[in-house]
C-alpha positions, -999 to 999 in steps of 0.1 A, spaced: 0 0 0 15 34 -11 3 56 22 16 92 -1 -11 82 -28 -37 116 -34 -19 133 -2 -15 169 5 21 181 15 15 209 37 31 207 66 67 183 74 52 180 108 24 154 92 53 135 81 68 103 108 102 94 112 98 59 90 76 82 63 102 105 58 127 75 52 107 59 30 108 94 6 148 88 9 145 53 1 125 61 -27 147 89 -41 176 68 -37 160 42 -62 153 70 -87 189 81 -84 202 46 -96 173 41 -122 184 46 -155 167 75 -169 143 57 -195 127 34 -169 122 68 -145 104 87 -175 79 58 -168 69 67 -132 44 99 -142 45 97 -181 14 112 -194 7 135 -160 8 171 -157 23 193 -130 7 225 -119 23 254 -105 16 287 -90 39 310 -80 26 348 -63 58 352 -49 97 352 -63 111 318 -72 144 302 -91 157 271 -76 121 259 -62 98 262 -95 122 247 -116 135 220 -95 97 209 -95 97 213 -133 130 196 -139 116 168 -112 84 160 -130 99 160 -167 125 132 -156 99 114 -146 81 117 -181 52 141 -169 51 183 -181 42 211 -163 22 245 -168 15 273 -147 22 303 -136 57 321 -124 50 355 -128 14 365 -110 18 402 -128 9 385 -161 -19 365 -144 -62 372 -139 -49 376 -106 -37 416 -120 -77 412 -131 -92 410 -89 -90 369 -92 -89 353 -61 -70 327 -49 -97 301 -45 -104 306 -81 -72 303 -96 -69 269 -74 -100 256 -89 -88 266 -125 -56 250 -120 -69 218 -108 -90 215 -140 -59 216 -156 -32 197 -137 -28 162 -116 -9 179 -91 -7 216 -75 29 232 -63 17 267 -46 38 294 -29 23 325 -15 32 355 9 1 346 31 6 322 62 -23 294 57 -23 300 21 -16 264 13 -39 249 34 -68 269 20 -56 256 -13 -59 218 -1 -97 223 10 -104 241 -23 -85 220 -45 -94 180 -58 -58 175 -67 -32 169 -42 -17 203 -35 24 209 -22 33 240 -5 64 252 -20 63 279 8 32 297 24 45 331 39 64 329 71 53 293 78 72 262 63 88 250 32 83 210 36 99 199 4 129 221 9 133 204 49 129 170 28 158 177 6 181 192 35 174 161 55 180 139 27 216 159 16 227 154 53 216 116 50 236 117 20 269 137 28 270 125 64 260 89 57 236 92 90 215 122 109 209 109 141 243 120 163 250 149 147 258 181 162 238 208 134 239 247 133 217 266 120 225 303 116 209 339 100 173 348 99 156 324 123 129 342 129 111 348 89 130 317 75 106 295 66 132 270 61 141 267 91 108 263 107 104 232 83 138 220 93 137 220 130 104 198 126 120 172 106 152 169 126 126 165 156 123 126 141 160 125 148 183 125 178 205 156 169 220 181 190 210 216 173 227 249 181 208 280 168 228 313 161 214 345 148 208 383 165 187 383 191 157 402 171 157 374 148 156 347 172 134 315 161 96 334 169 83 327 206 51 310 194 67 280 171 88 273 203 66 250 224 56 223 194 98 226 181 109 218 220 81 184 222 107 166 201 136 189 195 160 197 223 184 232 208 203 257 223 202 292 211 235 321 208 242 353 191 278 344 184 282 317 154 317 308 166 307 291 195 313 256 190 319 261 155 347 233 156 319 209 171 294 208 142 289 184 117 266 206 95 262 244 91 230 253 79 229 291 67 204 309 53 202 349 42 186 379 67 151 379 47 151 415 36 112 412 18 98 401 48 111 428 72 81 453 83 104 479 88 137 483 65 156 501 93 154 472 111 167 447 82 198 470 81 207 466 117 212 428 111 220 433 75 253 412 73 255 399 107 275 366 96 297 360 69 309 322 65 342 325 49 374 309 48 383 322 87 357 307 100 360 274 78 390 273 95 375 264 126 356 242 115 359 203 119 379 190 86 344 169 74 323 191 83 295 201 55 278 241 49 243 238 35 219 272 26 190 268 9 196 297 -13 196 325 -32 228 334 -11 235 372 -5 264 376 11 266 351 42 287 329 21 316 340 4 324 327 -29 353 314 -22 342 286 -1 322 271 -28 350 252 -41 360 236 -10 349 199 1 333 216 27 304 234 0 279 216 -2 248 234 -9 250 231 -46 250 199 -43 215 200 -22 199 219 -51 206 186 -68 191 165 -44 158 189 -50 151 179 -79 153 142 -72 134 144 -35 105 162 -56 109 136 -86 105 110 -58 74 127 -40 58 133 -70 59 96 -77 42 83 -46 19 111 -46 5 100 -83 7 62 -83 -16 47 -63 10 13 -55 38 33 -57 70 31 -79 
């Protein structure tokens, strides 16, 4: 029985430990498939994407992901040239969309916005980030690199440093690593500090410690998870350039750093990681936009074969 079959991916706190291994297991198997047999797993299906707010790496991982499994996609990546310009509302543009596609990928400013989606929508809907909430497919694709690169999760020692607070990612990611038993650090300024009201369901299953300065314990950690001060989401801009620039990763603090050690971002960088560490063995977040497009290749096959692949 394939248990991902018609489901929603909303939130990565619906997902269990042994669920979120079966996804790896499963993108594993389309990483040694040879590419023929993969185009097999959604030929003839068609993905459907929405996109009110800015994206590069997301949108056409998701497109790249569905065409190696033999499906297209269509949509929309630029809401100014949309009915949405026109006073359409989001409810009707979901309804549309389903008529058209086997599958929705959504991201929105609004919290809840993917959610609303699922109830309106009769396909299967993925948030591919709903305002200042989560980003489950992204969390899937960390966890899976630092399966990958790191050959386990559980006993690692992870960091996670920048904007704690309006990063999405990081919300996603804390609930994930809550399957695992991981020792998490969390560095950022103190107004960005993860937000007050996500802290009681993160401490149920996650145990982290929280610090302004990221080079404490930098030579413990197995993983460096950064991610950029979120500039957009800032109410006040005044305030975005007090913390503008707070941490730089570059080769002095690499330095410090234990010799197999890995640096993941989910990207676009700004400038919290030079350039010239992306060359190192260290660098590995390129790497994790790889990993996207299979994790997504992979989800997308459970999600539209009802026994799986």
């Amino acid at each position: 029985m394939n248990e991902f079959y018609q489901k929603d991916i909303i939130s990565i706190r619906d997902y269990s430990r042994e669920q979120l291994e079966k996804i790896f297991a499963s993108t594993d198997k389309i990483l040694q498939q040879d590419p023929a047999d993969r185009r097999e797993i959604c030929k003839g299906k068609t993905l459907g994407y929405l996109f009110y707010e800015p994206s590069t790496r997301t949108r056409l991982s998701f497109e790249s992901a569905v065409a190696s499994v033999g499906g297209n996609s269509l949509g929309i990546s630029d809401i100014t040239s949309s009915s949405h310009q026109k006073g359409e509302s989001l409810a009707d543009t979901v309804r549309i969309m389903s008529i058209y596609s086997d599958i929705l990928v959504l991201r929105h400013a609004l919290d809840g916005s993917s959610r609303f989606a699922a109830e309106i929508s009769d396909k299967p809907v993925i948030n591919a980030g709903s305002g200042t909430e989560e980003h489950p497919t992204q969390a899937i694709q960390d966890l899976f690199t630092i399966k990958k690169e790191k050959k386990k999760i559980d006993g690692l020692k992870i960091g996670i440093v920048g904007d704690l607070k309006y990063g999405r990612t990081v919300y996603s990611l804390l609930y994930g690593l809550g399957n695992y038993d991981v020792d998490v650090r969390l560095i950022s300024p103190e107004s960005l500090r993860i937000r007050s009201d996500s802290v009681y369901e993160i401490k149920k299953k996650l145990d982290f410690t929280e610090s302004t300065n990221i080079e404490e314990d930098l030579d413990e950690l197995d993983v460096l998870y950064v991610t950029r001060i979120q500039k957009e989401r800032f109410p006040d801009e005044e305030e975005y350039l007090k913390v503008k620039g707070s941490y730089v990763v570059g080769q002095d603090l690499l330095k410090k750093m234990k010799d197999d050690s890995i640096i993941l971002h989910p990207l676009p960088r700004i400038d919290e990681i030079s350039p010239d560490v992306d060359k190192t063995k260290n660098a590995k977040y390129f790497e994790q936009a790889e990993y996207g497009k299979y994790t997504r290749a992979a989800l997308l096959g459970l999600i539209l074969n009802e026994n799986g692949f």
